[in-house]
C-alpha positions as CSV (number, residue, x, y, z in Angstrom):
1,X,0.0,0.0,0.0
2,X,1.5,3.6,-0.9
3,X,0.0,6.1,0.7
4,X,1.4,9.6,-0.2
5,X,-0.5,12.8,-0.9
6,X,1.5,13.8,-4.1
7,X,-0.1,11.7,-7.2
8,X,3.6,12.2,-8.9
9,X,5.0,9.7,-6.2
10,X,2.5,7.7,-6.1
11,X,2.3,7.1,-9.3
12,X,6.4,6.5,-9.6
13,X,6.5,4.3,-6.9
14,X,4.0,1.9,-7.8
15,X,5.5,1.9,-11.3
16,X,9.1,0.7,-9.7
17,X,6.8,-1.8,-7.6
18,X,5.2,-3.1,-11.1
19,X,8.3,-3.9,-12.5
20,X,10.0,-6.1,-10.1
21,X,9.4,-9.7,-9.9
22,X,7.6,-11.1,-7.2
23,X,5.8,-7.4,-5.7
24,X,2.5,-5.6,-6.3
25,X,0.3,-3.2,-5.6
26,X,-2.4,-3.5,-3.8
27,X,-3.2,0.2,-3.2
28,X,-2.9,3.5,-3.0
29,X,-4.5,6.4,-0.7
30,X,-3.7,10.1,-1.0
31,X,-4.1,10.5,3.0
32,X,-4.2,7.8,6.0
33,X,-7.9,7.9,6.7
34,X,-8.4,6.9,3.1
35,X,-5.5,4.3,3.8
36,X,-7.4,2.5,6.6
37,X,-10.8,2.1,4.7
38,X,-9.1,0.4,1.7
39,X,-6.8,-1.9,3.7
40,X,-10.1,-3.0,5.8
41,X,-10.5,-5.3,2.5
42,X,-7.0,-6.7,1.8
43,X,-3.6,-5.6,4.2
44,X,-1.0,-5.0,3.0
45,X,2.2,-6.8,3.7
46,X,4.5,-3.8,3.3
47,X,3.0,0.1,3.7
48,X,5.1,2.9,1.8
49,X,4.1,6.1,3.7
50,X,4.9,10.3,3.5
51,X,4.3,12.2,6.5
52,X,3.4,15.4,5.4
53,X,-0.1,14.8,4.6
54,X,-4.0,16.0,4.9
55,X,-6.6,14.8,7.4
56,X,-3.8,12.6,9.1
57,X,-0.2,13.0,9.4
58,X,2.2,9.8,8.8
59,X,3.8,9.8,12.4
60,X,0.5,9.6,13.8
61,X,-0.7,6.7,11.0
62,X,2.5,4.7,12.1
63,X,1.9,5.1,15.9
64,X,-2.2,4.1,15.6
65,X,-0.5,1.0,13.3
66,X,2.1,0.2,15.4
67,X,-0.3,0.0,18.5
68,X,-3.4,-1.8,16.6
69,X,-1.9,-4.1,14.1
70,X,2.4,-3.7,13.7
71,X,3.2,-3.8,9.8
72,X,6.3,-3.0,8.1
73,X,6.2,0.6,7.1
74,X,8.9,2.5,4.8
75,X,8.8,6.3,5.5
76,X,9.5,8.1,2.0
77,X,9.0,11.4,2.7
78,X,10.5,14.9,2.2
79,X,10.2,16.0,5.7
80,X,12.4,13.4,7.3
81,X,15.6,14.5,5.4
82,X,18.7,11.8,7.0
83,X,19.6,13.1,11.0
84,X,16.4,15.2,11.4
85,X,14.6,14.5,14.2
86,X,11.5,13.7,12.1
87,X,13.2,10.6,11.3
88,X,14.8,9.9,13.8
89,X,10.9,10.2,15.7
90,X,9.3,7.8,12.9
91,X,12.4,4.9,13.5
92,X,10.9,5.3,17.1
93,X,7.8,4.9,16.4
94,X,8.4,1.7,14.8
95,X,9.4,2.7,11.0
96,X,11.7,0.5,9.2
97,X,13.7,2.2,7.4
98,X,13.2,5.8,6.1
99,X,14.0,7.1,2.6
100,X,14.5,11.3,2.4
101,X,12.9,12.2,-0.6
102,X,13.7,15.3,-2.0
103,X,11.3,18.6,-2.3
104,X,12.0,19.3,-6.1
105,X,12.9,16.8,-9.3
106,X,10.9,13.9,-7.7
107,X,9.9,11.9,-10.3
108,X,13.9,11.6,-11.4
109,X,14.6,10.9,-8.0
110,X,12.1,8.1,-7.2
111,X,13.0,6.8,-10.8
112,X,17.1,7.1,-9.3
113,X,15.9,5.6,-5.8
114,X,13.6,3.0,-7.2
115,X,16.2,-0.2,-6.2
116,X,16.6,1.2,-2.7
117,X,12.7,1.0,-2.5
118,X,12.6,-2.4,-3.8
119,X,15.2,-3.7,-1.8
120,X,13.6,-2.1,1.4
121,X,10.2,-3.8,0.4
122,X,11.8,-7.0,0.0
123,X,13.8,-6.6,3.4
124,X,10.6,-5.2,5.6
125,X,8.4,-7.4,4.0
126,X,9.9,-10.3,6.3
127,X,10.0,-7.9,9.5
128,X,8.4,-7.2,12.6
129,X,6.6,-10.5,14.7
130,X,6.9,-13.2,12.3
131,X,8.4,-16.5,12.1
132,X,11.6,-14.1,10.0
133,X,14.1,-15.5,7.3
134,X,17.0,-13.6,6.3
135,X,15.9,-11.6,3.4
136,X,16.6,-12.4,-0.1
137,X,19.0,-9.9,-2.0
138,X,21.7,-10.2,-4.1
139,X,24.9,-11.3,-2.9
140,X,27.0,-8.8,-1.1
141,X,30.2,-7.4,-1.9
142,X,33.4,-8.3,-0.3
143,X,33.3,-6.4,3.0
144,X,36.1,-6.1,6.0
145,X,36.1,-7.5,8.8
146,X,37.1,-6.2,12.3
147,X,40.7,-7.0,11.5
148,X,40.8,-3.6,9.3
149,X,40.8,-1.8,12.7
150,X,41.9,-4.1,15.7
151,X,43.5,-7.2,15.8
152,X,42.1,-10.5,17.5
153,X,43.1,-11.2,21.0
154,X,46.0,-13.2,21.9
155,X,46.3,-16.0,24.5
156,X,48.6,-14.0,26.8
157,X,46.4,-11.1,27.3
158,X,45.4,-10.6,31.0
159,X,42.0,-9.3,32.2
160,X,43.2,-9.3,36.0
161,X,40.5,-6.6,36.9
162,X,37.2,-7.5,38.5
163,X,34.9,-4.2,36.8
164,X,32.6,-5.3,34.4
165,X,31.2,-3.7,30.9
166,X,27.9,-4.5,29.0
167,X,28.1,-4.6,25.1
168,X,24.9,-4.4,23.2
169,X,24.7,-4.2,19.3
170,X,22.0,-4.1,17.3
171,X,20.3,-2.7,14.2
172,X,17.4,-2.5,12.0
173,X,14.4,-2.4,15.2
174,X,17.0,-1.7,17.5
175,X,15.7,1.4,18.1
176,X,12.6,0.2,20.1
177,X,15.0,-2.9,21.7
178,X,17.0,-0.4,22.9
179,X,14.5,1.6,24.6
180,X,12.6,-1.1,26.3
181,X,16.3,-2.3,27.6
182,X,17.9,0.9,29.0
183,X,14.2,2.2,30.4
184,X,14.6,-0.7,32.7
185,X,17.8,-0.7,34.3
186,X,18.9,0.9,37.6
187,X,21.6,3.2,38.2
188,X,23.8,0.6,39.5
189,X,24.3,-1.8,36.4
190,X,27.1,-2.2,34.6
191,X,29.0,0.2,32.3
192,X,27.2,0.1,28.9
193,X,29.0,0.7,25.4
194,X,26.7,0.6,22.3
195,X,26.3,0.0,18.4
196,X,23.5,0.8,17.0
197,X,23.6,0.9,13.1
198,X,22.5,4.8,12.5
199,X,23.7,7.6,10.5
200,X,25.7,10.2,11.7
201,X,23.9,13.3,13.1
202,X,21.2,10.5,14.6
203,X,22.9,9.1,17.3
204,X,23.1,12.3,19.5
205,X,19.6,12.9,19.4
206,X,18.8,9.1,19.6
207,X,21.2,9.2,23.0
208,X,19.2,12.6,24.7
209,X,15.6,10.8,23.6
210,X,17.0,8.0,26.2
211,X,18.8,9.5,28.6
212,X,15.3,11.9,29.2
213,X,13.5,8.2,29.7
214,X,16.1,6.6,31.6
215,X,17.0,6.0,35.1
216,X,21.1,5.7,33.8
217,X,22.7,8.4,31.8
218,X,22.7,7.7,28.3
219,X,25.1,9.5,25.8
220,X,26.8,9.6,22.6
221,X,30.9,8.3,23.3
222,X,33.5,10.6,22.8
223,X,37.4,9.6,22.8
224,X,38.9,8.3,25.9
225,X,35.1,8.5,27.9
226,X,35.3,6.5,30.9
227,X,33.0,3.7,31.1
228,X,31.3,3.8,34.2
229,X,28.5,2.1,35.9
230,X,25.0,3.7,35.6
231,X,26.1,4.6,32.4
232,X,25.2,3.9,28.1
233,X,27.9,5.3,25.7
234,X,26.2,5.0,21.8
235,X,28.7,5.0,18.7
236,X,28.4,7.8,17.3
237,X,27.4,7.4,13.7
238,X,30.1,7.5,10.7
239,X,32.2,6.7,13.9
240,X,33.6,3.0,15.1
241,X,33.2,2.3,18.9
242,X,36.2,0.4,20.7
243,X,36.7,0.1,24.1
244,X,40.8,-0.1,25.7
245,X,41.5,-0.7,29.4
246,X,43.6,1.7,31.3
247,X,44.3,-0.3,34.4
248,X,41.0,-1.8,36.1
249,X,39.6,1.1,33.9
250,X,37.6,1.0,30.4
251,X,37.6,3.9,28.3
252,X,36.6,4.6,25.0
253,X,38.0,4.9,22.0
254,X,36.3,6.8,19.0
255,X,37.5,6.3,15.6
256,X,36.9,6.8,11.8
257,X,38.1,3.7,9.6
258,X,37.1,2.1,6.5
259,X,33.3,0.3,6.8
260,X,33.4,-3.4,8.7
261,X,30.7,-5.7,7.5
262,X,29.7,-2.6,5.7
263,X,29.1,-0.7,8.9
264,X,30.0,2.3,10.4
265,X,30.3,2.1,13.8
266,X,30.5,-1.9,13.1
267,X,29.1,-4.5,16.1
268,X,31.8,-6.4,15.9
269,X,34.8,-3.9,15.9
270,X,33.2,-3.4,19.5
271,X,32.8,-6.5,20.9
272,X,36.5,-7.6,19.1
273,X,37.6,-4.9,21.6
274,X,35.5,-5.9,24.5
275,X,36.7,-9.6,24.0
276,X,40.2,-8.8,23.8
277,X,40.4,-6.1,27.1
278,X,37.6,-7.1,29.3
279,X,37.6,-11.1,28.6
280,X,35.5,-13.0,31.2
281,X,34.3,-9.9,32.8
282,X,32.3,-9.2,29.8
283,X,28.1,-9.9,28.6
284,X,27.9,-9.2,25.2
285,X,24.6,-9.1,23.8
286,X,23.1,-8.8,20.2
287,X,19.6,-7.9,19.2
288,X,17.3,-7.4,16.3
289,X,18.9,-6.6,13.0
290,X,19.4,-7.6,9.3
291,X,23.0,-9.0,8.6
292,X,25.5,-10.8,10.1
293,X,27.5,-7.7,12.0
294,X,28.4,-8.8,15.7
295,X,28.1,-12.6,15.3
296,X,31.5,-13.4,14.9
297,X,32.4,-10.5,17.5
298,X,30.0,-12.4,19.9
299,X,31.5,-15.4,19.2
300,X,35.3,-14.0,19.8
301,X,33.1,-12.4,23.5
302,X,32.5,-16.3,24.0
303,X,35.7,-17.6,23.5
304,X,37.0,-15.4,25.5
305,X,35.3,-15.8,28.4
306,X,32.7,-13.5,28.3
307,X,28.8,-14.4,29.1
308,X,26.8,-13.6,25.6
309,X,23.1,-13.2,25.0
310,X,21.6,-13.2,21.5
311,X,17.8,-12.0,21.2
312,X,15.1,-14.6,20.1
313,X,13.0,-14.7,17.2
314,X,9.9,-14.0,18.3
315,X,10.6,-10.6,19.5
316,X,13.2,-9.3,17.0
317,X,11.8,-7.2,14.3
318,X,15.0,-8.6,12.1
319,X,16.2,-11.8,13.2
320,X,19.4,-11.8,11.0
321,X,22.3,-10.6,13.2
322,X,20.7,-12.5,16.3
323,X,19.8,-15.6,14.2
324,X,23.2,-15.8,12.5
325,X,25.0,-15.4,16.1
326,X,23.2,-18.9,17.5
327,X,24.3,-20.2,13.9
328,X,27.8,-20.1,14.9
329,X,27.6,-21.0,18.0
330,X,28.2,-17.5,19.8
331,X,25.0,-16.9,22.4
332,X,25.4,-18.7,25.5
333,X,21.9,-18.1,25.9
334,X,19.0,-16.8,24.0
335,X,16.3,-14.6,25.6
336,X,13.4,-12.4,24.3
337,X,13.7,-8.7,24.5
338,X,11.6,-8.4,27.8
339,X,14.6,-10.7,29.8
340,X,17.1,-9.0,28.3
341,X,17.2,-6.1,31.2
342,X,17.0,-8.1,34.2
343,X,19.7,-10.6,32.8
344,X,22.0,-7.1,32.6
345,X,20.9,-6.4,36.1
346,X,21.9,-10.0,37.6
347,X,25.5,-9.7,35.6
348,X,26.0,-6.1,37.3
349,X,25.7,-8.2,40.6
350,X,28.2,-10.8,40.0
351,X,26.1,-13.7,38.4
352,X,27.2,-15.1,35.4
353,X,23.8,-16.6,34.1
């Protein structure tokens, strides 16, 4: 279903959703309220939806759909340009993805953008509370691993400090996971470092949003931050996360670098680091996202000592990063979303389940 007020995209859209194999149309609604009465009869797998529109806007659509019946919606929209808190609000409300699409020339760019649609389609088409598969897209180019920016621990390394660190990645729905994890823990847990695949100019406002709703402080890392209890430190985006150990001390380290699993900030350049200086005094945990990023980082966590938790299927929106970490062999244990906090909580005290 594509429901945009502007005929132009509308009509470019579901021309690019003609022609590829295996999608189609099944309607089109210049406004949400129009939107709802035609999906009454058929709904949609996959809703393509602007914002600015009349009668109802798109944030509120997504947030009635989100709380009545969750179904993968793309935002394509001029008003949520990349890093503006418009998009950053609609990936919070439950969004996708979100495409910026721009104020003038858009029928040349929708006809430019048109296998970024498709591909999003096909990707969000096996998303949010279904039995998921990893999507089906064309093989990937070559990409780096961690090794580009740190290199694997050795057997002689010694983690002879008792402070422990928390590492959570995540990615496509990790906005939500993230909030329903660091809204639940006290001031007292564990140090936090995170990944969360986002552009840059996201992540700051995506760290204030939290820390307003959060008993801990939650903030975008800057180089050589101390990690410290009662505390989440986000990757800033266009930015790789590591963390280095100063003593008993973690601090972090902020750097650019080429992309890692075609990431920027990449899961598993952080939990490489977190494997290699905290070791057994570690929980690594992954959650929803499309990939593979962080699975062989978890696993490296693992073999290192460290406890590791990967997110179930039922409650991932993307169960590709999380799935392909239980593939290999990585999560120690597997736990949907809602267990996730208080298994932080008991790892902050000193147990290791």
């Amino acid at each position: 279903m594509i429901v945009d007020d502007s005929a132009v995209a509308r009509q470019a859209i579901a021309c690019a959703i003609t022609n590829a194999p295996g999608l189609a149309v099944g309607g089109t609604a210049s406004d949400p309220i129009l939107a709802l009465r035609r999906m009454r009869d058929a709904w949609p797998d996959v809703i393509i939806l602007d914002i600015a529109m009349p009668r109802m806007d798109g944030l509120s659509f997504l947030r009635h759909l989100m709380a009545e019946r969750p179904t993968p919606v793309i935002i394509c929209s001029s008003v949520a340009e990349q890093g503006s808190k418009t998009a950053l609000d609609a990936l919070t409300a439950g969004a996708f993805t979100v495409i910026a699409k721009p104020r003038a020339n858009l029928r040349d760019f929708l006809a430019g953008a048109a296998d970024d649609i498709i591909a999003a389609i096909r990707a969000a088409a096996v998303a949010n509370l279904r039995p998921l598969s990893r999507p089906t897209l064309p093989p990937p180019p070559p990409k780096l691993s961690a090794d580009a920016l740190i290199g694997p621990r050795t057997a002689g390394e010694m983690h002879a400090t008792t402070e422990r660190i928390i590492a959570l990645g995540t990615s496509t729905g990790g906005t939500q996971a993230l909030e329903a994890v660091l809204t639940r823990l006290p001031a007292t847990v564990a140090g936090i470092v995170v990944v969360q695949h986002m552009p840059a100019r996201f992540t700051a406002m995506f760290a204030e949003r939290l820390d307003a709703v959060s008993a801990i402080h939650v903030r975008e890392a800057r180089n050589h931050d101390r990690v410290l209890p009662g505390q989440a430190l986000i990757a800033p985006g266009g930015r790789h996360l590591m963390v280095k150990r100063a003593g008993a001390q973690y601090y972090a380290e902020v750097v650019d670098g080429p992309l890692v699993n075609r990431h920027r900030p990449s899961v598993d350049v952080l939990f490489r680091s977190v494997a290699r200086f905290a070791g057994r005094n570690a929980l690594g945990v992954i959650m929803t996202g499309m990939g593979d990023d962080g699975a062989r980082g978890l696993l490296e966590m693992r073999d290192a000592g460290a406890t590791t938790i990967a997110q179930d299927a039922a409650s991932s929106v993307v169960f590709g990063m999380p799935g392909e970490a239980i593939r290999r062999g990585a999560a120690g244990n597997v736990l949907p979303l809602d267990d996730i906090p208080a298994a932080l909580v008991r790892f902050s005290c000193g147990s290791r389940r």
